[in-house]
C-alpha positions in Angstrom: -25.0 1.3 -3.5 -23.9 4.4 -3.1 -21.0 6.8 -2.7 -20.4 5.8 1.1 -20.0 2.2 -1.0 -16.9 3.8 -3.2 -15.3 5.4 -0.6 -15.3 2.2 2.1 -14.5 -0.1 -0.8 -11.2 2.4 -1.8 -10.1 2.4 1.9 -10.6 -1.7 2.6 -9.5 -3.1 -0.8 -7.2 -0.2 -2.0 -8.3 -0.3 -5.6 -10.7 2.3 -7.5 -12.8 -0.1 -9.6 -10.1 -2.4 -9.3 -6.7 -0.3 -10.0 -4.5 0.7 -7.5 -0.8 1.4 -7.3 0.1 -1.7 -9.1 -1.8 -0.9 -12.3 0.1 0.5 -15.4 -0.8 3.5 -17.0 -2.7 1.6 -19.7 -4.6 -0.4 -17.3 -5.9 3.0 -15.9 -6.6 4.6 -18.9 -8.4 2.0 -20.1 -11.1 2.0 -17.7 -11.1 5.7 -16.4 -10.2 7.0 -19.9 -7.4 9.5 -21.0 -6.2 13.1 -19.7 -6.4 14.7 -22.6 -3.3 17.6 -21.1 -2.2 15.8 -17.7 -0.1 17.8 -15.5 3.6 17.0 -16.0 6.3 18.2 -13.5 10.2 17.2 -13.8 9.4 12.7 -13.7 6.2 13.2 -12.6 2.4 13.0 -14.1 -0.7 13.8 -12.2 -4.2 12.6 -14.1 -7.0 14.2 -12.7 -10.4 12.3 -13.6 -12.8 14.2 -11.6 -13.1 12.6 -8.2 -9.8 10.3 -8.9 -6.5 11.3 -8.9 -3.7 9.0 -9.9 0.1 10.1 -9.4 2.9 8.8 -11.4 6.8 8.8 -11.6 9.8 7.7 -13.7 13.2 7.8 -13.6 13.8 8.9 -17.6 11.9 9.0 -20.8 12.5 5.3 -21.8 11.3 4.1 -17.7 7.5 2.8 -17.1 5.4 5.2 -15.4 4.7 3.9 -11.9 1.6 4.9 -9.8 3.3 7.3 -6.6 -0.4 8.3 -5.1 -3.8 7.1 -6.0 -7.6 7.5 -4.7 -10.2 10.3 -4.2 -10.3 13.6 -3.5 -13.4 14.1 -2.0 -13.7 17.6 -1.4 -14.0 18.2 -4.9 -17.6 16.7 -5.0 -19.1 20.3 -3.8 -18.5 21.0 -7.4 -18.4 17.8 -9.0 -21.9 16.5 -7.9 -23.4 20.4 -9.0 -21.8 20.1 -12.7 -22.2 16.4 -13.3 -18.6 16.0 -13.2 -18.4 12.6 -11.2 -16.7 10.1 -13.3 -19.7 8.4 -15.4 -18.1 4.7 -13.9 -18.3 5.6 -10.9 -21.8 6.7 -11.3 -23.0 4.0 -13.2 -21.4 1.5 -10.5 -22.3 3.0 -7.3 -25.2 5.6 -8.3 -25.5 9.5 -7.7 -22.9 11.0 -4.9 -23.7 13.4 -2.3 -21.7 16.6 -2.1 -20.7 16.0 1.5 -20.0 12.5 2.7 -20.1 11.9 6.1 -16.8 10.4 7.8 -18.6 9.2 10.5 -21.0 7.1 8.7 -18.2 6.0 6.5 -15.9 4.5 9.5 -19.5 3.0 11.0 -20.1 1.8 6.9 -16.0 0.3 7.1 -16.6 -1.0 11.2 -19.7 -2.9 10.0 -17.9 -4.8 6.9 -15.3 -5.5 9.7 -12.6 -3.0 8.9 -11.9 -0.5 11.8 -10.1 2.4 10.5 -7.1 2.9 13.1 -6.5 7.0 13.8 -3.3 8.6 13.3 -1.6 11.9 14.2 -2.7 14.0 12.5 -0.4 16.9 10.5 -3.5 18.8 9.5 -4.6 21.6 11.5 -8.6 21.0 12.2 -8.5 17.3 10.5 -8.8 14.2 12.0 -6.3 11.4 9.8 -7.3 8.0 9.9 -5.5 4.4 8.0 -6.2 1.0 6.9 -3.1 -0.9 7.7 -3.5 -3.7 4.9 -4.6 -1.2 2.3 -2.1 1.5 3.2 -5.2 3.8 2.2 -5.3 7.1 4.6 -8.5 9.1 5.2 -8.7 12.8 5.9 -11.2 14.0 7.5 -12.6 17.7 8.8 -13.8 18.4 11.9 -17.4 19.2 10.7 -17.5 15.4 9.7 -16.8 16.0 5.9 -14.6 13.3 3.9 -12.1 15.4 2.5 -9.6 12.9 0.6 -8.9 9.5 0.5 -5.2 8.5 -0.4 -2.6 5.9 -0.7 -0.6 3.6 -0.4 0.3 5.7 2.8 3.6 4.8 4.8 3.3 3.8 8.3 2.4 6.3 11.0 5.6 4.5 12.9 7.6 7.4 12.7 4.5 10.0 13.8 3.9 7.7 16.7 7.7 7.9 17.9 7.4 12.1 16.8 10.7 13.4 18.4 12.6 10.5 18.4 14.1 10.7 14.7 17.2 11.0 16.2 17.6 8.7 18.8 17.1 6.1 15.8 19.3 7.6 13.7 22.0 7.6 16.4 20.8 3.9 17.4 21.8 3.3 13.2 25.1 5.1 13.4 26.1 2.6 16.3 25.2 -0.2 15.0 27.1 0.3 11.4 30.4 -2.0 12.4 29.0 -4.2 14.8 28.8 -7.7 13.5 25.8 -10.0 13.5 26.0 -11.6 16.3 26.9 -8.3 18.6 23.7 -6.7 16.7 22.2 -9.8 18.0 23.0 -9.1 21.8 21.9 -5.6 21.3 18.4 -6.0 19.5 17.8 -8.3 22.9 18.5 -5.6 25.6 16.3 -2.6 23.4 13.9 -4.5 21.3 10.8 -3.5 23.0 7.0 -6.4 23.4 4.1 -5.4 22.8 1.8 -3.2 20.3 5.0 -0.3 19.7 7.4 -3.6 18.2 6.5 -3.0 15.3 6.4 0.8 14.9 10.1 0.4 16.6 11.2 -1.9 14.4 10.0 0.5 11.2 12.0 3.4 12.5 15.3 1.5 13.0 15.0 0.1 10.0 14.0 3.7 8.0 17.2 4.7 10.3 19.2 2.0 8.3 18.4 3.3 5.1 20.6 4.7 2.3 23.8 3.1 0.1 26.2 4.0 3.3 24.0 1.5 5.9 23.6 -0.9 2.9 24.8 -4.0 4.7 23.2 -2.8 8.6 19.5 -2.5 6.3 20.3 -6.2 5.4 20.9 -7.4 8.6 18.0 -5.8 10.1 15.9 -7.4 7.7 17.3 -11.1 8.4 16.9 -10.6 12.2 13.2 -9.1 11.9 12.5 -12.1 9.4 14.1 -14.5 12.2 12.2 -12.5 15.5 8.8 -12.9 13.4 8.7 -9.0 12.8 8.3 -9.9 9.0 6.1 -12.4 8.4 7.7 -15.4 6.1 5.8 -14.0 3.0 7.1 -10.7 3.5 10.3 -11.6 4.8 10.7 -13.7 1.3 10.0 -10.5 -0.7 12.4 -8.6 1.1 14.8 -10.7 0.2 14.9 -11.2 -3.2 14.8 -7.6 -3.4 17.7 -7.3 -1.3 19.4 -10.4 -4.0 18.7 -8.9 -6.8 20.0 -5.5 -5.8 23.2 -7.5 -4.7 23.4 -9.4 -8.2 22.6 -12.7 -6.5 20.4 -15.3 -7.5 17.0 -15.1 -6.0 16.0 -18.0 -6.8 15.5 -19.5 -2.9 14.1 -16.7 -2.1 11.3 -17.1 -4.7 10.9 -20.2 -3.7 10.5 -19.4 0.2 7.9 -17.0 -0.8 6.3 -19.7 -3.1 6.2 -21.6 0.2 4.9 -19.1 2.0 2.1 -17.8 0.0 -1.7 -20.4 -0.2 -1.3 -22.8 -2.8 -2.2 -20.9 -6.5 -5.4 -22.4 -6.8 -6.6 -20.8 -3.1 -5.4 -17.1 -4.9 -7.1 -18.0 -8.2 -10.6 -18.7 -6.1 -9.9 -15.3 -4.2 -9.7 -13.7 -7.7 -12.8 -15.3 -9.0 -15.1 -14.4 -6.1 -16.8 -12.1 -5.8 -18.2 -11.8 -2.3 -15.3 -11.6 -0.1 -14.7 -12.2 4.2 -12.5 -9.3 5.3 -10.1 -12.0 5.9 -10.0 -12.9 2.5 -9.9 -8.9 1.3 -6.9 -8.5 3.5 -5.0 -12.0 2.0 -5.7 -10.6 -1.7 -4.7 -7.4 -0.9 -1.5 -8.7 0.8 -0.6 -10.9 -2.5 -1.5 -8.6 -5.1 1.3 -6.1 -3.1 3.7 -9.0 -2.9 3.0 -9.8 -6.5 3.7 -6.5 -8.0 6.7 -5.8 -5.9 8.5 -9.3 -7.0 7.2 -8.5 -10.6 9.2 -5.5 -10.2 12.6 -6.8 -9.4 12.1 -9.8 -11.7 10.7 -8.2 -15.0 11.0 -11.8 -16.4 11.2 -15.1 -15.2 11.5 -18.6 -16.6 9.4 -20.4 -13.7 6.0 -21.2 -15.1 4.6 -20.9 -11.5 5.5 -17.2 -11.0 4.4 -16.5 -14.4 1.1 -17.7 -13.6 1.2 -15.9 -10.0 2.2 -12.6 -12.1 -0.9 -12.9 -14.4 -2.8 -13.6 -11.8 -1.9 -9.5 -10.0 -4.8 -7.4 -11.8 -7.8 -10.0 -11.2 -6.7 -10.3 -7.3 -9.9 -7.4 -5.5 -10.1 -6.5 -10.1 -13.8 -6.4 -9.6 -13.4 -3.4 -7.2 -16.2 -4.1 -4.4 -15.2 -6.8 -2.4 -17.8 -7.5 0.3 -18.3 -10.1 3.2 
C-alpha cells in the first residue's frame, strides 16, 4: 500500500477510510479525531486534519452539520511528510507518503483498477482538472505532474462543457415557464439533442429551471427526463420523493418505486460485507449509499421496516475505505 493507494481509493470510492459526504460529524470525529479550534465562518466549519479536510454547513444553531466538501489536499504533504504530520490512520493504513505524488501514475494506478478519470476544463491557470463521475471526486493536478488536491462531491462539468451558453438555457427556461406538458413535450422533441452531450444538455436546462419562481417547469423536467431515460428509474424515484415531500405529498409510491428499483437488500448487504470489490460493484455501492443519504434526508423517519434497514445499512456501504477488484 501506499499513498498512490489513498488517493485512487478517495477518487473511485469517494470515502476517506470510509467517510464521505454522507457521514455526520460524529462519524468523522470518531475516526479522524477532534479539531481542537476548527475554523468557523458565518454556518460554516472547516476541520483541517492534516492531509483531510472536511467542510460543513448549517442553516441555524439547532440544524445538523452537513459535510459541503471533503478529501485531500495534497499539496500540503511537502510539509506534512517533513514534520510527521500525516494523519497517524492514514499512515498506519496505507504506510509512509511521499511529498510529491505523481498524477500520472495515479490516473495509470485508477485506469488499471478500471476507473479512467474523465478530464475537465480546467478553471486553474497551469493545472490540469480531472473527475470520477460516480464518485463526484475531482482531481487537480499541476503541470509538473504533482497531485495538488483531491475534492468532492464535485458538480457536473455540464455547464463548463456548454461555457458561454448560460444564457441560451436560461432563455430556453424563461420560455418554457407557461407552456403546459404536453407543449413542453413537442419542444424537448425538436431541441433535445442524441448522443454523448444529452446529458450535459439536459443538466443545464434543468440548473436553468431552478429556483422557487420555475418551481413547477423543475418538476416537469424531472418527469420528462425520468420518462426519456435521462434519469435512471433509481434516481428518477429519488427525485421524486424529494420533489413530494417539498410539495407536502405523500411519498410513499415513490419510495416504493425506488424500493423497486434498487437490488434486492440482501445484494446491498453482500456489497457491504465484502471486501474485495469489481468496479462495477464500487460504482453500484457508491450509487446507493448517495441515494440512501439523500432519501434519509427528506424522510428523517419512517415507519417502513425495509427502509429502516436500507438506512442502517448507508455507513457500511465502501465503510471499509479500499474497495478493490
Amino acid at each position: 500500500m501506499s499513498e498512490l493507494d489513498f488517493f485512487a481509493d478517495l477518487l473511485a470510492t469517494g470515502t476517506v477510510l470510509g467517510l464521505d459526504h454522507t457521514s455526520s460529524l460524529d462519524e468523522v470525529e470518531a475516526v479522524l479525531g477532534r479539531v481542537e479550534d476548527p475554523w468557523t465562518p458565518p454556518g460554516g466549519m472547516l476541520l483541517d486534519f492534516g492531509l483531510v479536510e472536511f467542510g460543513w454547513h448549517r442553516d441555524d444553531r439547532g440544524s445538523p452539520w452537513s459535510v459541503t466538501y471533503f478529501g485531500a489536499q495534497a499539496h500540503r504533504l511537502a510539509w506534512l511528510v517533513e514534520d510527521g504530520g500525516v494523519e497517524p490512520r492514514l499512515v498506519e493504513r496505507y504506510g509512509p507518503f511521499r511529498s510529491r505524488p505523481d498524477a500520472g501514475e495515479l490516473l495509470g494506478a485508477l485506469r488499471e483498477r478500471g476507473f479512467p478519470l474523465e478530464e475537465r476544463p480546467s478553471l486553474n491557470d497551469g493545472c490540469a482538472e480531472y473527475w470520477e463521475p460516480t464518485s463526484r471526486m475531482g482531481l487537480i493536478a499541476e503541470s509538473s505532474g504533482d497531485v495538488v488536491k483531491v475534492l468532492g462531491p464535485q458538480p457536473s462539468p455540464a455547464w463548463l462543457r456548454f461555457r458561454g451558453r448560460k444564457q441560451t438555457f436560461e432563455s430556453y427556461a424563461g420560455h418554457l415557464v407557461p407552456l403546459s406538458e404536453p407543449e413542453l413535450s413537442a419542444w424537448l422533441d425538436e431541441r433535445e439533442p442524441a448522443g454523448p452531450e444529452r446529458a450535459d444538455w439536459w443538466h443545464c436546462l434543468r440548473g436553468a429551471a431552478g429556483g422557487p419562481a420555475r418551481w413547477r417547469l423543475a418538476k416537469a423536467l424531472d418527469r420528462q427526463a425520468a420518462e426519456r431515460g435521462v434519469d435512471p428509474p433509481d434516481e428518477a424515484a429519488v427525485t421524486l420523493v424529494r420533489n413530494l415531500v417539498r410539495d407536502g405529498a405523500d411519498p410513499s409510491e415513490a419510495v416504493e418505486r425506488w424500493l423497486a428499483a434498487v437490488p434486492p437488500l440482501a445484494e446491498a448487504e453482500r456489497l457491504a460485507a465484502v471486501r474485495s470489490l469489481a468496479p462495477d460493484e464500487i460504482r453500484l455501492s457508491r450509487r446507493l449509499r448517495d441515494q440512501i443519504h439523500d432519501l434519509r434526508t427528506v424522510l428523517p423517519s419512517t415507519h417502513s421496516p425495509e427502509l429502516r434497514a436500507w438506512f442502517a445499512l448507508r455507513s457500511a456501504l465502501l465503510g471499509g475505505g479500499t474497495r478493490e477488484s
